[in-house]
N, C-alpha and C positions, 0 to 999 in steps of 0.2 A: 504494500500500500504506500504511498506516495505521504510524504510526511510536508510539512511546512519549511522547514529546514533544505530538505531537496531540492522542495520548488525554485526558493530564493538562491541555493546553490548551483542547481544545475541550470532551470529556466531563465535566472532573473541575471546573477552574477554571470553565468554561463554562457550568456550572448551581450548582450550591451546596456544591459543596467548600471552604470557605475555612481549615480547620484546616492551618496549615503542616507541621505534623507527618504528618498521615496523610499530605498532599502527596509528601513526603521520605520514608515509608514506599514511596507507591507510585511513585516516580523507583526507588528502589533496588532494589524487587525487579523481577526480570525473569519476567514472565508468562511467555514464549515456553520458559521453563523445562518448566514443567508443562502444557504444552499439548502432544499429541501429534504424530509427527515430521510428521505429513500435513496439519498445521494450522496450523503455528510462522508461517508469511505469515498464517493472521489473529488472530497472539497477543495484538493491540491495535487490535482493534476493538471496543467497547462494548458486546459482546454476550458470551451464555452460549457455549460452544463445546463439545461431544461429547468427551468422555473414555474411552468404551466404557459398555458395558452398560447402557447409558440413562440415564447417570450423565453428568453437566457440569460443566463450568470456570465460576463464577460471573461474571458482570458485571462489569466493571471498576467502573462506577461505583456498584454496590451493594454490594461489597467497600468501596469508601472513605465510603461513606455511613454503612454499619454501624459502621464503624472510628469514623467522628467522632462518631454518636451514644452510643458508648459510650463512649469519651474511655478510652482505658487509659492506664495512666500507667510511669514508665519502673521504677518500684521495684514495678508490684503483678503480681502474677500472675491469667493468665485461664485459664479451664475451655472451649475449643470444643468442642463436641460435636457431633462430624461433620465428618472432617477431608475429605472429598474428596482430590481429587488434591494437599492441601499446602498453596495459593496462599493461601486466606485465614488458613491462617495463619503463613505469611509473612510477610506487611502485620502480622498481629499483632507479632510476635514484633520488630517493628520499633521498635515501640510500648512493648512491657512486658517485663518482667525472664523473663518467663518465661510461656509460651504450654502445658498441657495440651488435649491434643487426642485424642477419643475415636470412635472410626469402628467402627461396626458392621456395615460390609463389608470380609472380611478380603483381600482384594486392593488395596482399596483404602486400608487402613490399609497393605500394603505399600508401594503404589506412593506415599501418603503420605511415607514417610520417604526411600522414593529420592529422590522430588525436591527434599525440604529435604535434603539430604546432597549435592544435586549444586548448589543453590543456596546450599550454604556458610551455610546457617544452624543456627546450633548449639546455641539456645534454646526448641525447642519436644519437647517427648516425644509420640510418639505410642501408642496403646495400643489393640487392638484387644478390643473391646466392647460395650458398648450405654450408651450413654450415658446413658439414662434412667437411669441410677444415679447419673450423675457421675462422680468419681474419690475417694473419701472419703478414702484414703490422705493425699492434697495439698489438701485443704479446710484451711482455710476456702477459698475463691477473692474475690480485690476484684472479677472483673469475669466474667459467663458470658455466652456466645454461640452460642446454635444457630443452624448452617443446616441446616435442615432443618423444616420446618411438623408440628408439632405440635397436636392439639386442644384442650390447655392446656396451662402451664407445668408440669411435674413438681415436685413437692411433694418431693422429693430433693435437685434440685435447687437449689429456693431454700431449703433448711437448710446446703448446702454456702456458699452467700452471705457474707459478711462483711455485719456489719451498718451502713450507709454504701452498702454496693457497689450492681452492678445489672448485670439480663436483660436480656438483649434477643433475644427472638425470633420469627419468624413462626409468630402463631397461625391455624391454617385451622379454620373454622366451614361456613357456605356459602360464604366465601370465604377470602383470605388479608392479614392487615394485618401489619406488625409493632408489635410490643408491645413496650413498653421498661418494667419494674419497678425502681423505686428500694427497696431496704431499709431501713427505716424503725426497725423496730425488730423483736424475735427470728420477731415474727405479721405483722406490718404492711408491707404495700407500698405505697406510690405509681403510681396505672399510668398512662402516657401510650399515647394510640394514634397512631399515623404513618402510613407510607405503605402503598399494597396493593404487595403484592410478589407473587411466584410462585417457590416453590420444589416441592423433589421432598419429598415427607411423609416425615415419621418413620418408621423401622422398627422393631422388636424389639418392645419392651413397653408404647412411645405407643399403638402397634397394639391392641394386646391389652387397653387400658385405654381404647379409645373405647365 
């Protein structure tokens, strides 16, 4: 069976995790938390794992990748939009003063806060909505992260941005890359392109604006 220890050994250190911090994010949260009672034996294996309704537990090691390429910092606060079942933002909330997380499925914006409330983390809000909006209330945000593939970035939410800060998330075209935006200034971004990733697409009003 696949231990915590492994994960971070072989998945995380083992390829190009080298931020100590996320490192120490993901030592202390415990995955097997939010992983379902019929799965907790494969809470740490390197892979997505089944949540219910077609919906999944991100990757271990694309949860710590996201994390280092966005580098959040311990005083700025992030905007996740699309909390799934909690985990990534966990790791977040490990990272930053404060983790806003927005889930446009409302079971799973529940099941969201049970299991950051059963893993004793007491830094992140969760809110059920559609993210394509953001959260305007707690904008500005230093740092936003969708999981979820989008066919551009929402023009919402990079005015919710601090300018300095930065996006990062998977753009799907005919396929899926992530896109990382630096804010440059109030119009202006910086775009870097990275890895192909595979997530489950946007819902709400990404939908409605392809």
């Amino acid at each position: 069976m696949n231990t915590k220890e492994k994960m971070i050994e072989q998945h995380l250190m083992g390829r190009d995790i080298t931020d100590e911090r996320v490192l120490s994010a993901m030592q202390k949260v415990e995955r097997k938390v939010f992983v379902p009672n019929g799965l907790k034996y494969r809470a740490y294996e390197d892979s997505p794992l089944p949540i219910g309704h077609g919906q999944t537990i991100s990757q271990p090691y694309i949860v710590a990748y996201m994390a280092q390429i966005l580098e959040p910092q311990p005083h700025e606060k992030v905007l996740e939009v699309g909390s799934g079942c909690g985990y990534n933002a966990a790791v977040l909330a490990n990272l930053s003063a404060h983790v806003y997380s927005v889930e446009v499925i409302e079971w799973l914006a529940d099941l969201a806060k049970m299991n950051l409330r059963d893993a004793g983390i007491e830094n992140v809000s969760v809110k059920y909505g559609d993210g394509y909006h953001g959260w305007q209330e707690n904008a500005p945000f230093d740092k936003i992260m969708l999981t979820a593939a989008t066919p551009q970035i929402p023009e919402m939410l990079k005015e919710q941005l601090k300018i300095g800060g930065k996006i990062l998330a998977p753009v799907s075209n005919s396929y899926q890359k992530l896109i990382l935006l630096e804010k440059m200034g109030t119009n202006e971004f910086k775009e870097h392109n990275l890895i192909y990733v595979r997530f489950v697409p946007m819902t709400g009003e990404s939908q409605r604006k392809e």
